[in-house]
C-alpha positions as CSV (number, residue, x, y, z in Angstrom):
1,X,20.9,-25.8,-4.0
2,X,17.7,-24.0,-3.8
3,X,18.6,-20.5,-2.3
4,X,14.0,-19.7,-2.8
5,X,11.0,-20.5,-1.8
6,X,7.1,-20.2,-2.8
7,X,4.5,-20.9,-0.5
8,X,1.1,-21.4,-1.9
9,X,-2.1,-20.2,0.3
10,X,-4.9,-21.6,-1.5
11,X,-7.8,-19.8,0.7
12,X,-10.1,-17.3,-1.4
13,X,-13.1,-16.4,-0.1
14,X,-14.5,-16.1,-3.6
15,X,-13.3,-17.1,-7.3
16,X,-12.9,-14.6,-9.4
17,X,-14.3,-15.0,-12.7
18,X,-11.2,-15.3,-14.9
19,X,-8.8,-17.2,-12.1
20,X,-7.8,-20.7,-12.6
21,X,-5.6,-21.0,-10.0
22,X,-5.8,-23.7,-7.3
23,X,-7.9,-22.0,-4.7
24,X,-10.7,-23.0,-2.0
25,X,-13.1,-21.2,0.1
26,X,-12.6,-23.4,2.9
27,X,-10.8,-20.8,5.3
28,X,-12.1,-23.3,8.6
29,X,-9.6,-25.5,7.5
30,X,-6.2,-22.8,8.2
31,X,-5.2,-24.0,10.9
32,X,-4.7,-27.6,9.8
33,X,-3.5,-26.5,6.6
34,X,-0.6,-23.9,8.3
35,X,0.3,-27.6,10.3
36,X,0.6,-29.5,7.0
37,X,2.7,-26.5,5.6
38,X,4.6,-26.6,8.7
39,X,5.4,-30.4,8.5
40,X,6.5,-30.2,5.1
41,X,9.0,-27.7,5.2
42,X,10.5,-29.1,8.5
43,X,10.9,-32.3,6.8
44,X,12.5,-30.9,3.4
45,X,13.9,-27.5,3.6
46,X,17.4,-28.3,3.9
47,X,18.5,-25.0,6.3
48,X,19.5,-23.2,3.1
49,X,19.8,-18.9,3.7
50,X,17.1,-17.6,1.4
51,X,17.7,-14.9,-1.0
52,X,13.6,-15.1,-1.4
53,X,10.7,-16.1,-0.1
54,X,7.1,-15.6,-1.4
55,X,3.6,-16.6,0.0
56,X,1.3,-16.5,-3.2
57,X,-2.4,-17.8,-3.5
58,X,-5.0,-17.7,-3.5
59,X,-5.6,-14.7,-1.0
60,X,-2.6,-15.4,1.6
61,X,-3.5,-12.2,3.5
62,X,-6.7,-14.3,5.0
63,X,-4.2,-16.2,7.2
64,X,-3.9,-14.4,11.0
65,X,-0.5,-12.7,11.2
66,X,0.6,-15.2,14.0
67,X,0.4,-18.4,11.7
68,X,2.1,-17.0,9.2
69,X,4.9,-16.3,11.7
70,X,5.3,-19.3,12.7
71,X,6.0,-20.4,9.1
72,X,8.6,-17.7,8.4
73,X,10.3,-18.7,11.4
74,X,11.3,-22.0,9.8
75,X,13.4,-20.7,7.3
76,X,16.8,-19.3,7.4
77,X,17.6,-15.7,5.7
78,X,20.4,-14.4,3.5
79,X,21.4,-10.7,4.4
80,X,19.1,-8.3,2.6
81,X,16.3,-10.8,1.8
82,X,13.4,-10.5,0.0
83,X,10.3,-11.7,1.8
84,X,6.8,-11.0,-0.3
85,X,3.5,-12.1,0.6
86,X,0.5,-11.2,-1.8
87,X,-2.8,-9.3,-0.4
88,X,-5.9,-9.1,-1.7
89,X,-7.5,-4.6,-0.7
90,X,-10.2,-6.2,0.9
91,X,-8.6,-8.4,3.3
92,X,-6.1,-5.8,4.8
93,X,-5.4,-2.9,6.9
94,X,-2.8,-1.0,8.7
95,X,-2.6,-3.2,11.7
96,X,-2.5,-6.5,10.0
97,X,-0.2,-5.0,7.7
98,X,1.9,-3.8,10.4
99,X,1.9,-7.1,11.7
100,X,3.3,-8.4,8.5
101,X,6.2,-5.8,8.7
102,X,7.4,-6.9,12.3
103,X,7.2,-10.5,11.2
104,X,9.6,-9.5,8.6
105,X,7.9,-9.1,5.4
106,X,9.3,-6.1,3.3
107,X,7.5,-6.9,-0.1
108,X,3.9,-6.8,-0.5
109,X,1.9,-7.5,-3.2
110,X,-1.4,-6.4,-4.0
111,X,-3.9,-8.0,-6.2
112,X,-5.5,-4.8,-7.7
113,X,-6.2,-5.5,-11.6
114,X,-8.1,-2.4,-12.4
115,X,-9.5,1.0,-11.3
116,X,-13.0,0.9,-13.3
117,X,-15.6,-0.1,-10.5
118,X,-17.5,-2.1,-13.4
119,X,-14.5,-3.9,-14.7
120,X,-14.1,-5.2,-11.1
121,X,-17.9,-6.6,-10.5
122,X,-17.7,-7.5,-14.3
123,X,-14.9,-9.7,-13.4
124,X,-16.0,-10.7,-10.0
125,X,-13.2,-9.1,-7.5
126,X,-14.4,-8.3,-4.0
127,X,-12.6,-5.0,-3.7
128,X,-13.8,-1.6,-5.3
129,X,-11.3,1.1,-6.3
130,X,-11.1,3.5,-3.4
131,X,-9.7,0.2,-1.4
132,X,-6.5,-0.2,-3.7
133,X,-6.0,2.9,-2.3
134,X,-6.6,2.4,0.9
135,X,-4.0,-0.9,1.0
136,X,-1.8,1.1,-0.3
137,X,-1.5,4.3,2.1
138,X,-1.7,1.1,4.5
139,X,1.2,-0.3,3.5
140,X,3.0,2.7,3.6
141,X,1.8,3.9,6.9
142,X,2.9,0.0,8.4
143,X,6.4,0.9,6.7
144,X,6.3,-1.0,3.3
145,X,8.8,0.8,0.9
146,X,8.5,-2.5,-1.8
147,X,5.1,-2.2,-2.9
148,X,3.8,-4.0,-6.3
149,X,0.4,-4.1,-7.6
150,X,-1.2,-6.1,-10.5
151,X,-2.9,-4.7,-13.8
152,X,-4.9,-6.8,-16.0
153,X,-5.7,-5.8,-19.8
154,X,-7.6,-7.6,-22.3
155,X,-10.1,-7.4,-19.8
156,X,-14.0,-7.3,-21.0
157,X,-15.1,-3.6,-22.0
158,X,-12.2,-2.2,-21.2
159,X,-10.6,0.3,-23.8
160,X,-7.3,2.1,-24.4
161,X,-8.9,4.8,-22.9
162,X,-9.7,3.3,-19.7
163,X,-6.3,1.4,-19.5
164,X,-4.4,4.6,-20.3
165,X,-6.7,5.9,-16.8
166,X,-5.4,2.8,-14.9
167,X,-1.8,3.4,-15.9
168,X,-2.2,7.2,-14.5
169,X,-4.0,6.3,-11.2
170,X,-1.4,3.4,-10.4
171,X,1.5,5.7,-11.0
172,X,0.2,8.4,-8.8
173,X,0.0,5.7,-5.8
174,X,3.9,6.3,-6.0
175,X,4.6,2.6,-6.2
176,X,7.7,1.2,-6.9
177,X,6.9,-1.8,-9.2
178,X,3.6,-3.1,-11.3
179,X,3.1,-6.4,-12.7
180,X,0.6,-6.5,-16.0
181,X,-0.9,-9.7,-17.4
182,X,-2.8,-9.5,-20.3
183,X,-6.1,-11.8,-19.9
184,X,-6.2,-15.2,-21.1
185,X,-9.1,-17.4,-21.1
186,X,-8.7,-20.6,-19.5
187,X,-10.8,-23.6,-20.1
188,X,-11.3,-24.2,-16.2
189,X,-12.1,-20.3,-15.0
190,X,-15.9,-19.4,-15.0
191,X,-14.9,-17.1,-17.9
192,X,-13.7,-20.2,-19.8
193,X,-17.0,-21.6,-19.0
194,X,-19.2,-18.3,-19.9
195,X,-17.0,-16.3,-22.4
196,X,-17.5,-12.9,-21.9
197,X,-18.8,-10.0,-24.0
198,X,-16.9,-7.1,-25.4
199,X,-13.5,-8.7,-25.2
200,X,-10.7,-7.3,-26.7
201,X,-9.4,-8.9,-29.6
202,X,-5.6,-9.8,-30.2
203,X,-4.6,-6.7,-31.9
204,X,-6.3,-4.2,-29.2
205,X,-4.1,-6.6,-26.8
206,X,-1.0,-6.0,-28.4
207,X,-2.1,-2.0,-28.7
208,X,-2.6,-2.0,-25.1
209,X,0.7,-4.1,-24.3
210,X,2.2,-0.8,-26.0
211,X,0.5,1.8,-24.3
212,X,1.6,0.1,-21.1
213,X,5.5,0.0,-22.2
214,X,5.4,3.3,-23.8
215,X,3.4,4.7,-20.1
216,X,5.5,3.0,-17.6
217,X,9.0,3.9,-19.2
218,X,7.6,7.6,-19.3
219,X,6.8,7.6,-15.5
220,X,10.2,5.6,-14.6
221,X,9.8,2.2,-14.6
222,X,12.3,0.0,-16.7
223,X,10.7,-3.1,-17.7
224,X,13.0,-6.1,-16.8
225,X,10.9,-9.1,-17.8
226,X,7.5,-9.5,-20.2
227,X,5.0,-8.7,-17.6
228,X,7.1,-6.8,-14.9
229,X,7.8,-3.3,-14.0
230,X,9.9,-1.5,-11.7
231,X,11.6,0.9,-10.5
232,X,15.6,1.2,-10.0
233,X,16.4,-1.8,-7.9
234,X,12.9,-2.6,-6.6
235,X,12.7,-5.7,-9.9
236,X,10.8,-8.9,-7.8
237,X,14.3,-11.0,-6.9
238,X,11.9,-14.1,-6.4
239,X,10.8,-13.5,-9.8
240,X,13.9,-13.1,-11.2
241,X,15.0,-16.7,-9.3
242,X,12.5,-18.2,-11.3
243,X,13.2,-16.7,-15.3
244,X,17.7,-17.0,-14.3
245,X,16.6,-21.0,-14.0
246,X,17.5,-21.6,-10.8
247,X,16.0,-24.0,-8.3
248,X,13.8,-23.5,-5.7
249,X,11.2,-24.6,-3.1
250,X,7.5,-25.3,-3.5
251,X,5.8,-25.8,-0.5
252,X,2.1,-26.8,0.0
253,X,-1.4,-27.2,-2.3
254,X,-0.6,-27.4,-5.8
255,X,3.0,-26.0,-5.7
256,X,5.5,-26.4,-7.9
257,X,9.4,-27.0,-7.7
258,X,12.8,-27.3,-9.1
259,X,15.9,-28.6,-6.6
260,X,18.4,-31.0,-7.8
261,X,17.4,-31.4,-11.9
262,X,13.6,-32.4,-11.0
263,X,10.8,-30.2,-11.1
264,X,7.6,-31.1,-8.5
265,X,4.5,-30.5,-7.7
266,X,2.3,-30.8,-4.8
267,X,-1.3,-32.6,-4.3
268,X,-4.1,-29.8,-5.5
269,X,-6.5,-30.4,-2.9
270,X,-6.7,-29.1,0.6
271,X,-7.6,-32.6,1.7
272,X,-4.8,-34.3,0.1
273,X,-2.2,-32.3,1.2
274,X,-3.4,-32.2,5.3
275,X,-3.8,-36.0,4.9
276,X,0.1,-36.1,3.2
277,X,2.2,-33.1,2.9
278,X,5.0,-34.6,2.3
279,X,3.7,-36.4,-0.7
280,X,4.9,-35.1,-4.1
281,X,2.0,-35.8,-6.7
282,X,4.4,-35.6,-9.8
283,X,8.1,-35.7,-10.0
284,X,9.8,-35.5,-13.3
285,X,13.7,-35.6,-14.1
286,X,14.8,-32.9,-16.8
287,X,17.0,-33.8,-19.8
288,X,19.5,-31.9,-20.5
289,X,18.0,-30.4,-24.0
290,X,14.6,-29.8,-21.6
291,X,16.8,-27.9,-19.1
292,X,18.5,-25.8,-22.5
293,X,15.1,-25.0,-23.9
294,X,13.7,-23.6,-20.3
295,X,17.2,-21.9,-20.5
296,X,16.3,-20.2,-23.2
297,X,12.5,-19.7,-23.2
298,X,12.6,-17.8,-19.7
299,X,15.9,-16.3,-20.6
300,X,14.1,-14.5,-23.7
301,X,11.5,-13.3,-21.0
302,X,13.6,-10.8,-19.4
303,X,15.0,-7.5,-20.9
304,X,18.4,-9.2,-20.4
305,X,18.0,-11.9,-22.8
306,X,20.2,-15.4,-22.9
307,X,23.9,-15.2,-22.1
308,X,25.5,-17.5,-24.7
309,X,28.6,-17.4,-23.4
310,X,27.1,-19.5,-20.2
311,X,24.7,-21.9,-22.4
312,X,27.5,-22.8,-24.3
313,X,29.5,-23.7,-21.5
314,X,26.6,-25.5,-19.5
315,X,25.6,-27.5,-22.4
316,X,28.2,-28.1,-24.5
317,X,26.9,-25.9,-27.7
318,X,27.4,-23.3,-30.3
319,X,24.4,-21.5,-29.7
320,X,25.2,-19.7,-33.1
321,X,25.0,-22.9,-34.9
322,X,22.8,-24.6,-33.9
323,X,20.1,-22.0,-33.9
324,X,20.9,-20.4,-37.1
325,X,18.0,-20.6,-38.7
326,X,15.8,-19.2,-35.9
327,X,18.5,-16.3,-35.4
328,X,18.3,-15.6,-39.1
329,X,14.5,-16.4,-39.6
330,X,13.6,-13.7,-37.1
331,X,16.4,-11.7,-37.5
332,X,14.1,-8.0,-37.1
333,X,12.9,-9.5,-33.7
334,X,16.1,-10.0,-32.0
335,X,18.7,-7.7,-30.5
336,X,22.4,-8.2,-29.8
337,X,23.6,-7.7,-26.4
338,X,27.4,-8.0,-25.3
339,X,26.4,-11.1,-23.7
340,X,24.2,-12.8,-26.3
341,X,20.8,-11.7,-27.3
342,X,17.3,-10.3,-26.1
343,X,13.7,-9.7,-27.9
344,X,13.1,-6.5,-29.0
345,X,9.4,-4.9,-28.7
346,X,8.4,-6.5,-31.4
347,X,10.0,-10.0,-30.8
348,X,7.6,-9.9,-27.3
349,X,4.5,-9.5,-28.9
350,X,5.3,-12.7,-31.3
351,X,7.7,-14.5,-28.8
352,X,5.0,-17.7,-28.5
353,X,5.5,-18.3,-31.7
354,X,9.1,-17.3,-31.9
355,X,10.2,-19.4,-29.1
356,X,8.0,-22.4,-30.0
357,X,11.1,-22.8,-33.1
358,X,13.4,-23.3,-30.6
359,X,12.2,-26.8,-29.5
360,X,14.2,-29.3,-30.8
């Protein structure tokens, strides 16, 4: 029983150069789209209490505070519920923001990537530096005490140097949780299209990956997951819903979910989905060794690691076993935990390749 949601906004008022995420500058059609949205989840959200409920994009923030209302209002809340919506600098401000907090909200997210002015016309964001700043003494000022932001690396030009001067300025914001990606060149992104100059290669990835561990643990965050840093008790619950493997909702363009053993997804054009939102564009029914190896795979994404204990139990296994020769293989990448086991440092930085031995 899905006890999550994710809501996907796909309105951007401009692509950025390395995004190839289902989005559409076609803000005239909101209105229809929050009616499709609203359909949809009126038709097959089940009255579950949430534990979480997120509104990703895309740039959700373009949507007026009064639509998006009327979409949380559909939905049901555990006690102490997580509610984020993402925001891009440049389509906020205090009273919007402020708007969001009496609707509820009590996470926000903020799409900020970098500090370097050049990085951010390089890449093609609408926002310059001053205005991560400015979203985020907004947020504040409307009440937000959950605040995340995102940092890129791998980015084109950028240096240790310059990353080490992101990691400073996005710790002095007094945040209390920062999500890092490093940049991947997909096929269908303008950057897959027109490869940039002066990337970073693997190894000054990896270096930077450090930096940022090595950083963020200094200035008090713990990292839980991969990509994701917080502070005590401020790790993304919705997030978490997602890498424990447990189901949850996915409602409009392009979403994706998990409820009852099948994983969905939703049409990926604005069109599509007005004309039918109740249409799901593929369906597909997980084996049981495709529900162990997700197990596993987003189990070794969190500081955690796999609970054996449990796998063996759910799936009728000796983990010890029957991955012997993966255990022993990379024996200096994994750690023991009392529950099971986790990747150290090293294991993260090889854990594509490490996990890929896992599929049977």
């Amino acid at each position: 029983m899905p006890k999550s949601a994710y809501i996907h906004i796909p309105f951007c008022l401009s692509k950025c150069k390395y995004c190839s995420f289902i989005s559409f500058n076609q803000t005239e059609l909101i209105n229809e789209y929050v009616n499709a949205l609203i359909q949809e989840i009126k038709v097959n959200y089940a009255g579950e209490r949430l534990n979480t409920l997120y509104f990703g994009g895309g740039t959700p923030s373009l949507v007026p505070a009064d639509l998006l209302e009327q979409v949380v209002q559909l939905f049901s809340f555990a006690a102490k519920a997580e509610i984020t919506i993402e925001v891009n600098p440049d389509s906020v401000n205090k009273q919007y923001l402020s708007k969001l907090k009496n609707i509820d909200f009590n996470r926000i997210s903020i799409g900020s990537q970098t500090f370097d002015d050049g990085i951010l016309k390089l890449i093609g964001r609408r926002h310059n530096s001053q205005q991560i700043i400015e979203a985020v003494s907004s947020a504040k000022s409307a009440g937000f005490n959950n605040i995340s932001v995102d940092l890129i690396y791998g980015l084109p030009t950028q240096t240790l140097e310059v990353l080490k001067q992101d990691l400073n300025k996005f710790i002095s914001l007094d945040i209390q949780h920062i999500s890092t990606y490093g940049l991947k060149i997909e096929e269908n992104s303008y950057f897959g299209k027109n490869i940039p100059k002066n990337l970073p290669d693997d190894d000054a990835q990896a270096d930077m990956y450090l930096l940022i561990n090595d950083t963020l643990e200094k200035a008090g965050f713990q990292r839980y997951e991969v990509s994701n840093f917080a502070k005590n008790e401020f790790e993304s619950k919705h997030n978490l819903n997602y890498w424990n493997n447990e189901e949850y909702y996915g409602f409009g363009v392009s979403a994706h979910g998990y409820k009852n053993g099948i994983r969905y997804s939703k049409p990926c054009t604005i069109e599509k989905y007005i004309e039918t939102p109740l249409l799901n564009e593929t369906e597909k029914c997980l084996t049981e060794q495709e529900k162990l190896e997700e197990e596993i795979f987003l189990g070794f994404r969190t500081t955690a690691g796999i609970n054996v204990e449990h796998i063996n139990k759910h799936y009728q296994i000796d983990f010890d076993k029957k991955y012997k020769n993966v255990l022993n293989k990379y024996c200096d990448y994994f750690e023991k935990t009392e529950q099971g086991y986790t990747l150290n440092l090293k294991g993260i930085l090889l854990s594509n390749i490490i996990l890929a031995d896992f599929l049977d």
